[in-house]
N, C-alpha and C positions, 0 to 999 in steps of 0.2 A: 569270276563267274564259274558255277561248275557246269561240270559236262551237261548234266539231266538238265539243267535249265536251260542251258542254248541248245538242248534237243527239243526241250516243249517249245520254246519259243517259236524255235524255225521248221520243225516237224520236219529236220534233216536227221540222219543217222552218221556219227562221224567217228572214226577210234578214235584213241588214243592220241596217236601221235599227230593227226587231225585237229583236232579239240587243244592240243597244245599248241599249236602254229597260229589258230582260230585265236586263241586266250590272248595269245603276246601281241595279237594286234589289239586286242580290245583292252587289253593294259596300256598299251601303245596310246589309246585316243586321251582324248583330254577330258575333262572333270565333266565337262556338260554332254558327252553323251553317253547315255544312262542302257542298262542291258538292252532295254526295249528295241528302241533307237539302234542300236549297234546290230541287234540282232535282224532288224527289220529291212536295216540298209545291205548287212551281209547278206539272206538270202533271197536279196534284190540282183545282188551282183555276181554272187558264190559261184558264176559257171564262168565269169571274166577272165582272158588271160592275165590282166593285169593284175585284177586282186590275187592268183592263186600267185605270179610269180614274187609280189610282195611279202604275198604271207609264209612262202618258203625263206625270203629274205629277211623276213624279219624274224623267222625263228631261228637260221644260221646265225645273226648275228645274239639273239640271247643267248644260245651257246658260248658264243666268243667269250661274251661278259662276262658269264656264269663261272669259263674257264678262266679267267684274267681274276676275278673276285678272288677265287680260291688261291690263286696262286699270290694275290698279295697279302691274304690270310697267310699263309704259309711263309711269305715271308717278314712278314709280321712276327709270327714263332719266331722265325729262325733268330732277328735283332735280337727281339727280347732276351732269348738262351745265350746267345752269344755276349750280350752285355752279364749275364747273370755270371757266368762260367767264365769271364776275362776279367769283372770286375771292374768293368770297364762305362765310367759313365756319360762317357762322348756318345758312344752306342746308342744309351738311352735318348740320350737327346737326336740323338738323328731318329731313332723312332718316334720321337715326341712330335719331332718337325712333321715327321711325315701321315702320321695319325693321330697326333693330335695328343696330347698329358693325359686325358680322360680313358682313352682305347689302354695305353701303357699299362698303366696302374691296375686297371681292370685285369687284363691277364697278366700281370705279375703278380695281385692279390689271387686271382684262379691257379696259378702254378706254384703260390705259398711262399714267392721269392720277395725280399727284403725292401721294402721302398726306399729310395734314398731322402734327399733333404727337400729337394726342389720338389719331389711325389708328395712328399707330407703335409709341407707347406702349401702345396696346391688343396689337400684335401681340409684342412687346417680352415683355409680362405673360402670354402666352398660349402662346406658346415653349415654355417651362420645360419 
């Protein structure tokens, strides 16, 4: 949801950083309730201690994720380089384990590095 619509909706005024605490709850809900609904129920309750302390918690904790994502991106890089630069292809395959043949390849074909037999053969069987 963007900001200007859960301001028309609730005819509240919220920043930024507001509006992002607000969002990660309503990413948070499940499939059936729709902005209307979410936005109706929020400034039902918006002055709650409980919602406001939720909505702080639940935007500490998309932080956490956001910061854990990047760092397994990062070390994501880092297998991959290290397998390319040692030549080493136990490496890959503990990258493979861990993200999976498909993630691998993909940034080793984005950093121009060599596939091996098992990459090929995976893309070889995936063609079809």
């Amino acid at each position: 949801m963007l900001k200007q619509e859960f301001e028309d909706r609730t005819n509240l005024q919220v920043n930024e950083e507001e509006f992002n605490a607000i969002n990660a709850i309503y990413m948070a809900c499940t499939n059936e309730m729709d902005k209307d609904a979410f936005c109706a129920d929020y400034k039902k309750h918006s002055d709650s201690v409980i919602v406001t302390d939720l909505t702080k918690r639940v935007e500490t904790l998309r932080r956490v994720v956001n910061y854990h994502d990047r760092r397994e991106d990062e070390m994501e890089n880092y297998l991959i380089d290290l397998a390319h630069d040692l030549d080493e292809p136990s490496i890959d395959r503990k990258a493979e384990e861990m993200w999976g043949l498909y993630a691998v390849i993909t940034r080793k074909i984005d950093k121009g590095y060599t596939l091996d037999s098992v990459q090929l053969e995976y893309i070889k069987n995936n063609l079809k």
